[in-house]
SEVOMAR-39247 format. One record per atom (N, C-alpha, C): x, y, z; atom name; residue number from 0; residue in one letter. Coordinates in nm, 3 decimals. Example, Ala and Ser with C-alpha at 12.3 -4.5 7.8 and 13.67 -1.06 7.14 Angstrom:
SEVOMAR-39247
<node><east>1.319</east><north>-0.569</north><up>0.780</up><at>N</at><i>0</i><aa>A</aa></node>
<node><east>1.230</east><north>-0.450</north><up>0.780</up><at>CA</at><i>0</i><aa>A</aa></node>
<node><east>1.320</east><north>-0.330</north><up>0.780</up><at>C</at><i>0</i><aa>A</aa></node>
<node><east>1.285</east><north>-0.225</north><up>0.708</up><at>N</at><i>1</i><aa>S</aa></node>
<node><east>1.367</east><north>-0.106</north><up>0.714</up><at>CA</at><i>1</i><aa>S</aa></node>
<node><east>1.290</east><north>0.003</north><up>0.787</up><at>C</at><i>1</i><aa>S</aa></node>
***
This chain:
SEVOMAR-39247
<node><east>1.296</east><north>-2.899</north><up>1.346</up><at>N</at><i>0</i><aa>X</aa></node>
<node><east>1.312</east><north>-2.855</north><up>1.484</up><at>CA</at><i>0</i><aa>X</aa></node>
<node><east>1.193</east><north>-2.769</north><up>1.527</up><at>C</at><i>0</i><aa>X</aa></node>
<node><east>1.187</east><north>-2.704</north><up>1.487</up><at>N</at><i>1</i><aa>X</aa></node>
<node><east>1.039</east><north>-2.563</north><up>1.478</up><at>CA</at><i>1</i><aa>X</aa></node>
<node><east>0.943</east><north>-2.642</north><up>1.473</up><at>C</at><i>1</i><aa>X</aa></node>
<node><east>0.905</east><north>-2.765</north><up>1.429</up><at>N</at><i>2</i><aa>X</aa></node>
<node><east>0.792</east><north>-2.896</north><up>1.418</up><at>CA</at><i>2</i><aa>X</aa></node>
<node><east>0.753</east><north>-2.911</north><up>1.592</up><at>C</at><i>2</i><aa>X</aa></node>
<node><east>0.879</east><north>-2.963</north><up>1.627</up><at>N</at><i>3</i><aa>X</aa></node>
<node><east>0.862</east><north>-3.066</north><up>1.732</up><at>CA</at><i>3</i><aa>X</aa></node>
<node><east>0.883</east><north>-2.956</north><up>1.844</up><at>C</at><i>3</i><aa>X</aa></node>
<node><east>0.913</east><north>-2.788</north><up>1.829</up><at>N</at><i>4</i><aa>X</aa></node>
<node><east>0.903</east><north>-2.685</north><up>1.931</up><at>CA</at><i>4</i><aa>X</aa></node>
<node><east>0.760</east><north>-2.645</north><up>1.942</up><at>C</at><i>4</i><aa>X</aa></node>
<node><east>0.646</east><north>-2.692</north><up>1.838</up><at>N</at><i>5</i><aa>X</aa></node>
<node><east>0.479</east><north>-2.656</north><up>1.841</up><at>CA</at><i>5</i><aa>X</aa></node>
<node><east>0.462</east><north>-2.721</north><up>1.863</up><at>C</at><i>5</i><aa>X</aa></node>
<node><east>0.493</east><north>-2.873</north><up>1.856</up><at>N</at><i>6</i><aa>X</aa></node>
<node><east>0.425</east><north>-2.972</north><up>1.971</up><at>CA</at><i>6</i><aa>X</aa></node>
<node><east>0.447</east><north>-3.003</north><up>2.119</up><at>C</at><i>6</i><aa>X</aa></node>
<node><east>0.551</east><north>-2.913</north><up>2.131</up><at>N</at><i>7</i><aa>X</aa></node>
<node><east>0.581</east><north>-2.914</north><up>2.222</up><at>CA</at><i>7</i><aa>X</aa></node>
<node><east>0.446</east><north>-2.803</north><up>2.370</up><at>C</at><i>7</i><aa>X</aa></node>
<node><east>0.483</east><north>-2.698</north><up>2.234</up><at>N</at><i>8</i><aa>X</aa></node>
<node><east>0.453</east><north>-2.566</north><up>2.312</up><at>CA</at><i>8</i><aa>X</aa></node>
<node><east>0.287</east><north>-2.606</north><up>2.327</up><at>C</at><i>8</i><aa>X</aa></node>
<node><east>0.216</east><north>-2.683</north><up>2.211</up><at>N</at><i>9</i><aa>X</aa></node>
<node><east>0.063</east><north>-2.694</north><up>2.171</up><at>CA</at><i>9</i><aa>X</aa></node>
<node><east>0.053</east><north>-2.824</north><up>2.338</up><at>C</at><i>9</i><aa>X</aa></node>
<node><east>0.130</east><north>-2.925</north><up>2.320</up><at>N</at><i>10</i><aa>X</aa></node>
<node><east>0.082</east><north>-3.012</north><up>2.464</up><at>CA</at><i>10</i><aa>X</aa></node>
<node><east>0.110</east><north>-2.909</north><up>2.620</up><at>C</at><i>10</i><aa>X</aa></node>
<node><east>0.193</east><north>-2.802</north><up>2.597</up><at>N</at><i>11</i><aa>X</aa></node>
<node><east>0.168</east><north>-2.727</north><up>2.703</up><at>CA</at><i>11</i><aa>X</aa></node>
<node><east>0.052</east><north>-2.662</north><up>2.751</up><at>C</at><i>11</i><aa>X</aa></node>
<node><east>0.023</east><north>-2.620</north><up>2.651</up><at>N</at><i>12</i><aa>X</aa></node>
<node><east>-0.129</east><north>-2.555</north><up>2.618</up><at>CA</at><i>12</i><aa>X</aa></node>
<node><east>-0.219</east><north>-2.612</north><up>2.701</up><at>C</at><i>12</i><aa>X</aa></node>
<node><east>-0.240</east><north>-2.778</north><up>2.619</up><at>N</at><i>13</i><aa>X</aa></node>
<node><east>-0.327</east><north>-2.807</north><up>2.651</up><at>CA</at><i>13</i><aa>X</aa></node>
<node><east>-0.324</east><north>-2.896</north><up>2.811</up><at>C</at><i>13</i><aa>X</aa></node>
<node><east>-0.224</east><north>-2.910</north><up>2.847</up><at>N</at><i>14</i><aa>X</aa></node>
<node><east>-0.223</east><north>-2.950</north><up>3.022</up><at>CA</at><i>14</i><aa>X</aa></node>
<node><east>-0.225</east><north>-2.852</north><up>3.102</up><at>C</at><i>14</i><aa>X</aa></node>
<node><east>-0.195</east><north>-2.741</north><up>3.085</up><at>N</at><i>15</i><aa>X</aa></node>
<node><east>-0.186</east><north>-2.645</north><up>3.143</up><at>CA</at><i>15</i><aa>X</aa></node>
<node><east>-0.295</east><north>-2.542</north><up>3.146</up><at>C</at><i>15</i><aa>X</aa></node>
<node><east>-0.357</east><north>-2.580</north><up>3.027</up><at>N</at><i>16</i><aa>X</aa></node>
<node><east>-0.485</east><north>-2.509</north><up>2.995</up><at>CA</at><i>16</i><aa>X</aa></node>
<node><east>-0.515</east><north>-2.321</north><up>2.987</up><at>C</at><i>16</i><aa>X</aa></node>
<node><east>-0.383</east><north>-2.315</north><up>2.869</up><at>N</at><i>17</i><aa>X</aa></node>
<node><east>-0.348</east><north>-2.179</north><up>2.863</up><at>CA</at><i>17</i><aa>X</aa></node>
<node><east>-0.317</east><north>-2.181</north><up>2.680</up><at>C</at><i>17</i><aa>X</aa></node>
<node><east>-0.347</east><north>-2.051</north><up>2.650</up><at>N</at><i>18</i><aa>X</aa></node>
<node><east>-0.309</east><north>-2.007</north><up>2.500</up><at>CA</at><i>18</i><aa>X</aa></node>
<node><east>-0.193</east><north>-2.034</north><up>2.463</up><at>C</at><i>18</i><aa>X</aa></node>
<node><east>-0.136</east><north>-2.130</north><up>2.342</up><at>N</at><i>19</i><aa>X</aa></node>
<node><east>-0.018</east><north>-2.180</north><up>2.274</up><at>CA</at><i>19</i><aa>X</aa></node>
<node><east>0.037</east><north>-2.019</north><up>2.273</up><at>C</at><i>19</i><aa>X</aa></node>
<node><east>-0.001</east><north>-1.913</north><up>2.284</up><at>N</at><i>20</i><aa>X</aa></node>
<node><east>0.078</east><north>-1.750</north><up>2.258</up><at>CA</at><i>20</i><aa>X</aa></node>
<node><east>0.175</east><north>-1.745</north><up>2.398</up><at>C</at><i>20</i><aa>X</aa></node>
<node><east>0.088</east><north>-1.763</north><up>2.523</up><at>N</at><i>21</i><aa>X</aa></node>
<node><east>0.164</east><north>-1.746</north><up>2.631</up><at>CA</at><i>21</i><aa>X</aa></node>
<node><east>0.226</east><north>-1.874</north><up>2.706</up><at>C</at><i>21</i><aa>X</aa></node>
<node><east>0.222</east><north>-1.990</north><up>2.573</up><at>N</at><i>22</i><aa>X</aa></node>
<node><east>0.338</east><north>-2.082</north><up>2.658</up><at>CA</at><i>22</i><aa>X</aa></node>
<node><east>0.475</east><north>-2.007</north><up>2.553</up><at>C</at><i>22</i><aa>X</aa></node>
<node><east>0.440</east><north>-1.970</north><up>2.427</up><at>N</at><i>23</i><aa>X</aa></node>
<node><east>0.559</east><north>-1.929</north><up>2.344</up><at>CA</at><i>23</i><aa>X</aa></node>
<node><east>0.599</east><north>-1.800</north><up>2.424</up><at>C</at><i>23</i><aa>X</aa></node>
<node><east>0.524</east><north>-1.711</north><up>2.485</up><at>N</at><i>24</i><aa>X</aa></node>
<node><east>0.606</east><north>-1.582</north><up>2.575</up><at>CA</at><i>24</i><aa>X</aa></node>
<node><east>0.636</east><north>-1.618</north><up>2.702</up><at>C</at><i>24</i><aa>X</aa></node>
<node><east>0.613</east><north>-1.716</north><up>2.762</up><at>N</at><i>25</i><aa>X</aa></node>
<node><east>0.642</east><north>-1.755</north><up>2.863</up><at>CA</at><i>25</i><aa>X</aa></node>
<node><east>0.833</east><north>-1.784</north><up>2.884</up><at>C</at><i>25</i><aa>X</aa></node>
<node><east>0.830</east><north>-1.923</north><up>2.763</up><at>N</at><i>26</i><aa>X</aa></node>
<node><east>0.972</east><north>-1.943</north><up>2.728</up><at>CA</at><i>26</i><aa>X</aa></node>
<node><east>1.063</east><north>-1.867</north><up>2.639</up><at>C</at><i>26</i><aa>X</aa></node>
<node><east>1.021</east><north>-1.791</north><up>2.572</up><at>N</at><i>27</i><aa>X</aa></node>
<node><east>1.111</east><north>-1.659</north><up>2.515</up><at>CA</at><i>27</i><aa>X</aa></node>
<node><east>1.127</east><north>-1.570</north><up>2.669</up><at>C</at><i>27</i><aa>X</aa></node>
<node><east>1.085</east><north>-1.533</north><up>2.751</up><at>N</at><i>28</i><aa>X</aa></node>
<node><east>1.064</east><north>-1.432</north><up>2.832</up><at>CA</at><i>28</i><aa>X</aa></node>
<node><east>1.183</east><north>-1.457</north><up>2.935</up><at>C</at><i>28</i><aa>X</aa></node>
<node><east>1.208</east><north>-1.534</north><up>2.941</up><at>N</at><i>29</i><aa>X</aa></node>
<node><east>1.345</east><north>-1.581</north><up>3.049</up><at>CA</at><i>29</i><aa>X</aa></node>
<node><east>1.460</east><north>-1.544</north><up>2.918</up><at>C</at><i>29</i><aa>X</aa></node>
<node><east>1.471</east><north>-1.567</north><up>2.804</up><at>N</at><i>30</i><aa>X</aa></node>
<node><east>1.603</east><north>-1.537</north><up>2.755</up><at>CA</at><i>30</i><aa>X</aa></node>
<node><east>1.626</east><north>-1.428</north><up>2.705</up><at>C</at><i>30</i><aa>X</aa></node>
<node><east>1.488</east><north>-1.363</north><up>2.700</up><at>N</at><i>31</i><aa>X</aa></node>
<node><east>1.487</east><north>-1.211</north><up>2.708</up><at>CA</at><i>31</i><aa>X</aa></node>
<node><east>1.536</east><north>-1.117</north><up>2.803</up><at>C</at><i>31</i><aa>X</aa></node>
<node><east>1.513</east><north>-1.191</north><up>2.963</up><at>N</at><i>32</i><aa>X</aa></node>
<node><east>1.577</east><north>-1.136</north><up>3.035</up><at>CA</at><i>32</i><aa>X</aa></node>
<node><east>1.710</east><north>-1.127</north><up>3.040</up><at>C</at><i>32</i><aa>X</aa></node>
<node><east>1.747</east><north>-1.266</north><up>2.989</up><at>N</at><i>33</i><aa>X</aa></node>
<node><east>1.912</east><north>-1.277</north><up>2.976</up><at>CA</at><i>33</i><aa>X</aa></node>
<node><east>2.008</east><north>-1.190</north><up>2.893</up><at>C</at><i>33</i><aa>X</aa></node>
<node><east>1.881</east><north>-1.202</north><up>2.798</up><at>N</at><i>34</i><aa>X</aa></node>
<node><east>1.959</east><north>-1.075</north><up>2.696</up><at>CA</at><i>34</i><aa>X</aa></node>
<node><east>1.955</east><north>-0.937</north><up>2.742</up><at>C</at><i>34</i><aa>X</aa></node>
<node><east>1.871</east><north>-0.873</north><up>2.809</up><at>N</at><i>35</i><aa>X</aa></node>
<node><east>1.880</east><north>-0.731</north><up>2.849</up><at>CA</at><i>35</i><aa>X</aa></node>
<node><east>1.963</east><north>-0.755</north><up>2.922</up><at>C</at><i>35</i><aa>X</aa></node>
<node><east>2.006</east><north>-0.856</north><up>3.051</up><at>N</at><i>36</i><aa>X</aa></node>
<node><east>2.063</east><north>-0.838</north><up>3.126</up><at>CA</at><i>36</i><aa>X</aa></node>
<node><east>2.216</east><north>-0.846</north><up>3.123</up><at>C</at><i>36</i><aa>X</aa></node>
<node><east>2.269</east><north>-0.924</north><up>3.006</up><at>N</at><i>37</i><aa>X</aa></node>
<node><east>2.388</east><north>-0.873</north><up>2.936</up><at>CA</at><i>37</i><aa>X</aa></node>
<node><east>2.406</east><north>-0.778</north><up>2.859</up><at>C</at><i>37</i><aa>X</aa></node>
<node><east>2.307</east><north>-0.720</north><up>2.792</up><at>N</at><i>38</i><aa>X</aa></node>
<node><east>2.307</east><north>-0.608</north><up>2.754</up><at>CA</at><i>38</i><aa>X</aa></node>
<node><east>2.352</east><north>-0.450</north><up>2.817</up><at>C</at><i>38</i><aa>X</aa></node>
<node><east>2.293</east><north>-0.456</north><up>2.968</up><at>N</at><i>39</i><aa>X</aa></node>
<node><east>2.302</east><north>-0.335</north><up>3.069</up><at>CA</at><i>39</i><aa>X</aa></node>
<node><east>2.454</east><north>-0.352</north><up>3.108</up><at>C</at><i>39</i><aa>X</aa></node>
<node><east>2.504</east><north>-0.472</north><up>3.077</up><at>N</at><i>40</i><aa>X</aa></node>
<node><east>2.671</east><north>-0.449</north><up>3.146</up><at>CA</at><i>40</i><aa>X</aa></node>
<node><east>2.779</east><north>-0.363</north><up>3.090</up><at>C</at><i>40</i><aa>X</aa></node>
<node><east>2.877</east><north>-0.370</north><up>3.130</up><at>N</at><i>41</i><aa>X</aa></node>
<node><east>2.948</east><north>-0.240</north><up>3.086</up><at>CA</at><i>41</i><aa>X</aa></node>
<node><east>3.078</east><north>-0.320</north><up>3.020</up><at>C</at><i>41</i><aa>X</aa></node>
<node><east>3.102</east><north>-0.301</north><up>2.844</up><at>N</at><i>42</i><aa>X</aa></node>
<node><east>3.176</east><north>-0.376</north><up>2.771</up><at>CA</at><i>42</i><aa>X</aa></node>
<node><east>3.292</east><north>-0.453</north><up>2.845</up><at>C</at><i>42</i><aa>X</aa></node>
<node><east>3.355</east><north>-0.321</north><up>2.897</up><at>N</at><i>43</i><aa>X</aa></node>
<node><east>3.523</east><north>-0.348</north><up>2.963</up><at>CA</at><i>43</i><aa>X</aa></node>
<node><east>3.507</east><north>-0.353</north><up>3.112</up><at>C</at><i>43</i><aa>X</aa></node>
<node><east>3.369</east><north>-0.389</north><up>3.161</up><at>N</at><i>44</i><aa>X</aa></node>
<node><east>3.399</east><north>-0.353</north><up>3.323</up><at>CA</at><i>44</i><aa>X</aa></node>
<node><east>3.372</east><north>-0.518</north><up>3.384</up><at>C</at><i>44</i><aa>X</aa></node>
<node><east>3.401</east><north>-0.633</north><up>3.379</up><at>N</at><i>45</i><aa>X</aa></node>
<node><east>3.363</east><north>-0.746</north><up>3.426</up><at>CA</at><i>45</i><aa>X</aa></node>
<node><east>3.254</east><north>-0.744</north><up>3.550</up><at>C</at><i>45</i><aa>X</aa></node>
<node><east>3.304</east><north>-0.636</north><up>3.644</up><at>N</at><i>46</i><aa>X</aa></node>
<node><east>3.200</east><north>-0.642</north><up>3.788</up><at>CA</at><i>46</i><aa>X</aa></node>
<node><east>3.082</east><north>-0.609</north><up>3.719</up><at>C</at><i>46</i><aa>X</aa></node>
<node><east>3.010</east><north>-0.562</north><up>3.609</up><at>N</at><i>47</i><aa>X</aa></node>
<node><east>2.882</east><north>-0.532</north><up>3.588</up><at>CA</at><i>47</i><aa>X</aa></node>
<node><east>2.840</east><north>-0.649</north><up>3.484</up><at>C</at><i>47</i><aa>X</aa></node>
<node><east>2.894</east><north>-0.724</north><up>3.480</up><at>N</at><i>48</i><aa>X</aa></node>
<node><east>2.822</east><north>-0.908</north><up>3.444</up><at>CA</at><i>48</i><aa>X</aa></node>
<node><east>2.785</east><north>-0.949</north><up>3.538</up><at>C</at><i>48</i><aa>X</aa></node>
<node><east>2.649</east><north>-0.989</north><up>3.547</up><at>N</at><i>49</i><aa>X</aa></node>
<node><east>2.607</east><north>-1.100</north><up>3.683</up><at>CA</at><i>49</i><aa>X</aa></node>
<node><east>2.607</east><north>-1.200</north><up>3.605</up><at>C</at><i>49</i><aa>X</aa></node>
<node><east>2.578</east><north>-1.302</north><up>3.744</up><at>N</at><i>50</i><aa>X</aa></node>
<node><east>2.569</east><north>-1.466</north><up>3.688</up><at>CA</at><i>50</i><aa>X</aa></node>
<node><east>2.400</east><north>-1.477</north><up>3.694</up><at>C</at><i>50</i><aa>X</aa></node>
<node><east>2.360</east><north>-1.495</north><up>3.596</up><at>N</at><i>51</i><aa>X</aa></node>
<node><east>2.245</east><north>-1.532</north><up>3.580</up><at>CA</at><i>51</i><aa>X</aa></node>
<node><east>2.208</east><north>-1.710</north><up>3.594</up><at>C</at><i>51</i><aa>X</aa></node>
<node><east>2.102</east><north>-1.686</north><up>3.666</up><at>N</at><i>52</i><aa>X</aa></node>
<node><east>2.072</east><north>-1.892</north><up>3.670</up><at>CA</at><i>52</i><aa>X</aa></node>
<node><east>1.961</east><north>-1.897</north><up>3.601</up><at>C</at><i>52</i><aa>X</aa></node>
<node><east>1.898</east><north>-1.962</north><up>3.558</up><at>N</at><i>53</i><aa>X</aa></node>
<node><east>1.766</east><north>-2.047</north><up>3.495</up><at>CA</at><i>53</i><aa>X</aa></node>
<node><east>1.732</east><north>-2.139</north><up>3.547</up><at>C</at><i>53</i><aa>X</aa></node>
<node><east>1.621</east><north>-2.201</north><up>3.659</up><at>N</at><i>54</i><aa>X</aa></node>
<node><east>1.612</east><north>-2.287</north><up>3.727</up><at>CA</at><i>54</i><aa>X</aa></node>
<node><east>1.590</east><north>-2.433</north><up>3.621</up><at>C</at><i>54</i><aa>X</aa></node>
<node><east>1.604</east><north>-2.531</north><up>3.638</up><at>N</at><i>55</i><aa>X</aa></node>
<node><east>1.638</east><north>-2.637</north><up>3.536</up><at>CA</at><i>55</i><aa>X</aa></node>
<node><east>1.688</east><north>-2.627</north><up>3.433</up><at>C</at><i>55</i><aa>X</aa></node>
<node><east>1.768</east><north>-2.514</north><up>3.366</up><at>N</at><i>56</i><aa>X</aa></node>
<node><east>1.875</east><north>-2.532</north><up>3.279</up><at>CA</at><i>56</i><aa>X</aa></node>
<node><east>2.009</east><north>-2.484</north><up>3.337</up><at>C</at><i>56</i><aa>X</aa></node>
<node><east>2.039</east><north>-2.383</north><up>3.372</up><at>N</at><i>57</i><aa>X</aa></node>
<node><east>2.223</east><north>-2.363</north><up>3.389</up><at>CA</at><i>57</i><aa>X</aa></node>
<node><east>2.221</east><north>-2.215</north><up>3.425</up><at>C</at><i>57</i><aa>X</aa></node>
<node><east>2.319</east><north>-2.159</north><up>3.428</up><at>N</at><i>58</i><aa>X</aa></node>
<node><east>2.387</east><north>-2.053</north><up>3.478</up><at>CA</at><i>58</i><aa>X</aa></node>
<node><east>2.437</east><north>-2.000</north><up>3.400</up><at>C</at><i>58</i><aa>X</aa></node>
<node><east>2.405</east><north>-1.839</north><up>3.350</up><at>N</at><i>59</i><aa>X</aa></node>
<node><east>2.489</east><north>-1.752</north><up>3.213</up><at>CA</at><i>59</i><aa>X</aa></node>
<node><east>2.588</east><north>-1.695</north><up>3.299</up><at>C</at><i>59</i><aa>X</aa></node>
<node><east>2.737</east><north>-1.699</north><up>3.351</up><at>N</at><i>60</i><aa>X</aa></node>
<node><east>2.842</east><north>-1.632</north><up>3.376</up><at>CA</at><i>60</i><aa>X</aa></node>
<node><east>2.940</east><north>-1.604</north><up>3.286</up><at>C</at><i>60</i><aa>X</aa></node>
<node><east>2.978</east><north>-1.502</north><up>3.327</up><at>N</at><i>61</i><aa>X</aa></node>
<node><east>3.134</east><north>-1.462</north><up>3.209</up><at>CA</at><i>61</i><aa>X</aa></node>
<node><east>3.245</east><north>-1.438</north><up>3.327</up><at>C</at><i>61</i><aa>X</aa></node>
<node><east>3.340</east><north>-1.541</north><up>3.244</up><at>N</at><i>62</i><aa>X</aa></node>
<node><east>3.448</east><north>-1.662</north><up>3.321</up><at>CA</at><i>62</i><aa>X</aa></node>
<node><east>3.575</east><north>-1.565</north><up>3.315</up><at>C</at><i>62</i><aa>X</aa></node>
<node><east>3.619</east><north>-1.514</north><up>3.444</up><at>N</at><i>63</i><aa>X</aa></node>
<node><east>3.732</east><north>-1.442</north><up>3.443</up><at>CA</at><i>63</i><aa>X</aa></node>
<node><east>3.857</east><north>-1.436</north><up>3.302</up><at>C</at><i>63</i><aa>X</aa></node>
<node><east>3.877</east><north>-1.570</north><up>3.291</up><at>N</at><i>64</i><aa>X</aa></node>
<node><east>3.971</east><north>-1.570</north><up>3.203</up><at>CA</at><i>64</i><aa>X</aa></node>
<node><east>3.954</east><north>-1.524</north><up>3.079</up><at>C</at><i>64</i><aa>X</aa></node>
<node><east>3.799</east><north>-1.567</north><up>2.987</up><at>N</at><i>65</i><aa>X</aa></node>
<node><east>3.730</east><north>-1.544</north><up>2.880</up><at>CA</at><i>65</i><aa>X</aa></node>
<node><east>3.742</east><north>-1.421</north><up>2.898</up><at>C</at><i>65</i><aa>X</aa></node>
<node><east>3.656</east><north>-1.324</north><up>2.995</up><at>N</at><i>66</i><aa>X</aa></node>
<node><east>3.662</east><north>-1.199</north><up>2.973</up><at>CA</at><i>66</i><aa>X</aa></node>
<node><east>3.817</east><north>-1.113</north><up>2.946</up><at>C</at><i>66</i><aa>X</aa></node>
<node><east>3.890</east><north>-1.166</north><up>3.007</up><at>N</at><i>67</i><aa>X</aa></node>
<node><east>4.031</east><north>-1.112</north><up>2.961</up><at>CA</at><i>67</i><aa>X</aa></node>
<node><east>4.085</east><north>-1.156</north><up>2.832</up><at>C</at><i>67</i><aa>X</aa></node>
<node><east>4.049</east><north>-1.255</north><up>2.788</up><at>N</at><i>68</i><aa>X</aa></node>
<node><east>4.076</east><north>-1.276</north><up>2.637</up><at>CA</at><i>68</i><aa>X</aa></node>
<node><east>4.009</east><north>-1.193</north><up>2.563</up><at>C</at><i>68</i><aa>X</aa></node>
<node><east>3.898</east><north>-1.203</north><up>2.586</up><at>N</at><i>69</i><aa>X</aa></node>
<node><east>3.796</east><north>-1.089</north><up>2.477</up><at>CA</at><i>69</i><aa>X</aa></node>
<node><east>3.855</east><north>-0.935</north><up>2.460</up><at>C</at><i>69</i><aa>X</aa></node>
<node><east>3.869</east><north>-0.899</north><up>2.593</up><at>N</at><i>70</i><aa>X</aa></node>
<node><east>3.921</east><north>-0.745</north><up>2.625</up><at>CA</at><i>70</i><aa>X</aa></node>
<node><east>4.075</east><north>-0.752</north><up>2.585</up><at>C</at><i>70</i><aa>X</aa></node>
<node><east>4.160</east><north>-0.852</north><up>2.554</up><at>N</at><i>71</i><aa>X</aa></node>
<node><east>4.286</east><north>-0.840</north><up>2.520</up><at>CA</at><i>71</i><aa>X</aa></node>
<node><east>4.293</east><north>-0.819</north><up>2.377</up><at>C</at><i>71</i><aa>X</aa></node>
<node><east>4.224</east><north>-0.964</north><up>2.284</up><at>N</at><i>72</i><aa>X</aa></node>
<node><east>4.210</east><north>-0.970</north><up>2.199</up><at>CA</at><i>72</i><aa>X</aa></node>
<node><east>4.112</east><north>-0.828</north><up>2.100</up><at>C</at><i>72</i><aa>X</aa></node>
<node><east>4.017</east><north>-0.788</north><up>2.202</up><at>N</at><i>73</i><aa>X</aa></node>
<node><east>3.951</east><north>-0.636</north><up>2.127</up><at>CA</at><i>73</i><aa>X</aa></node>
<node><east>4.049</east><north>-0.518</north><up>2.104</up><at>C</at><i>73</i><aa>X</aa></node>
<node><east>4.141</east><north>-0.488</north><up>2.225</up><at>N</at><i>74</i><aa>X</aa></node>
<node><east>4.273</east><north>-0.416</north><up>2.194</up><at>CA</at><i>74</i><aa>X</aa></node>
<node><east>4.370</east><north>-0.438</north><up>2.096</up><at>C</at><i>74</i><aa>X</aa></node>
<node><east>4.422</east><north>-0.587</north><up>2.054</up><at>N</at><i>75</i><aa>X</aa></node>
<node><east>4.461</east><north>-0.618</north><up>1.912</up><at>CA</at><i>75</i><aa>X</aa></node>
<node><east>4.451</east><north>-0.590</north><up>1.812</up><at>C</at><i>75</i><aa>X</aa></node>
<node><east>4.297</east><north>-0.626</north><up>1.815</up><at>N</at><i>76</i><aa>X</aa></node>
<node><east>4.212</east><north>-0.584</north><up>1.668</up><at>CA</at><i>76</i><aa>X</aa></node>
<node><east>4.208</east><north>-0.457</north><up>1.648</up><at>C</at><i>76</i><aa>X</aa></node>
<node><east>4.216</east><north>-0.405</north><up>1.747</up><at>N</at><i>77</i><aa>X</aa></node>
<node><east>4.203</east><north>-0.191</north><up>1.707</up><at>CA</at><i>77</i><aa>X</aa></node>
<node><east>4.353</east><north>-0.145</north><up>1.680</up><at>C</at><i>77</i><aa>X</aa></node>
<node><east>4.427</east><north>-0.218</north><up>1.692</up><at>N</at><i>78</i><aa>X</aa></node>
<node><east>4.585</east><north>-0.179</north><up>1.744</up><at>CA</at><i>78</i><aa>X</aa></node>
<node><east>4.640</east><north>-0.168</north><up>1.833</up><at>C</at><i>78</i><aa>X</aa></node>
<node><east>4.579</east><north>-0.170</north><up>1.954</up><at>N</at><i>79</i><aa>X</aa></node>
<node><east>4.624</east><north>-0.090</north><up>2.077</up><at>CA</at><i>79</i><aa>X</aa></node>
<node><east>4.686</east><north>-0.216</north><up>2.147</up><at>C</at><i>79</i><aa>X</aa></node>
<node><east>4.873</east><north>-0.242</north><up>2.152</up><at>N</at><i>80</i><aa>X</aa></node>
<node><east>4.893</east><north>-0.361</north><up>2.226</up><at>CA</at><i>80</i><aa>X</aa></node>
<node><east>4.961</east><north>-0.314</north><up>2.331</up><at>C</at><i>80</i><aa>X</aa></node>
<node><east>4.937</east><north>-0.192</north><up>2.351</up><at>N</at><i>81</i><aa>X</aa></node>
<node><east>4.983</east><north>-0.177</north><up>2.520</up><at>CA</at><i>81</i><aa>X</aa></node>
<node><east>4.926</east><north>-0.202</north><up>2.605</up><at>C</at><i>81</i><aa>X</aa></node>
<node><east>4.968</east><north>-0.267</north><up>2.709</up><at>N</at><i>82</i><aa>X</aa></node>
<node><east>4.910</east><north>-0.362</north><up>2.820</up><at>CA</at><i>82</i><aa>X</aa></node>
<node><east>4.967</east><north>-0.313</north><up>2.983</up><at>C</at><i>82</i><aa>X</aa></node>
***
């Protein structure tokens, strides 16, 4: 897989006519954002998840219901089943 991600990144390079370093920070750099940007949210608060898009791949949202499973199921695991 890692093979065919340097040939990938190396024909970027060279059509684009830029250093194989900043086609590899280029495409790390969007899921970096994704990651800080789930990172800054607030565990138990759903309103501080945004929906993040990526133009030609998809949309990172956290799905009303999921988030209430997670936050139900995290109260379980600690003990706490008052609801």
């Amino acid at each position: 897989m890692q093979k065919k991600i340097n040939e990938i990144n190396k024909h970027l390079s060279h059509k684009y006519y830029v250093p194989v370093k900043d086609v590899e920070d280029a495409i790390k750099s969007q899921f970096l954002f994704v990651k800080t940007k789930i990172e800054e949210a607030e565990r138990d608060n759903l309103e501080t998840f945004k929906t993040i898009k990526l133009l030609s791949f998809g949309k990172f949202i956290v799905k009303r219901t999921m988030f209430k499973y997670m936050v139900e199921n995290k109260n379980k695991k600690n003990g706490d089943i008052s609801e």
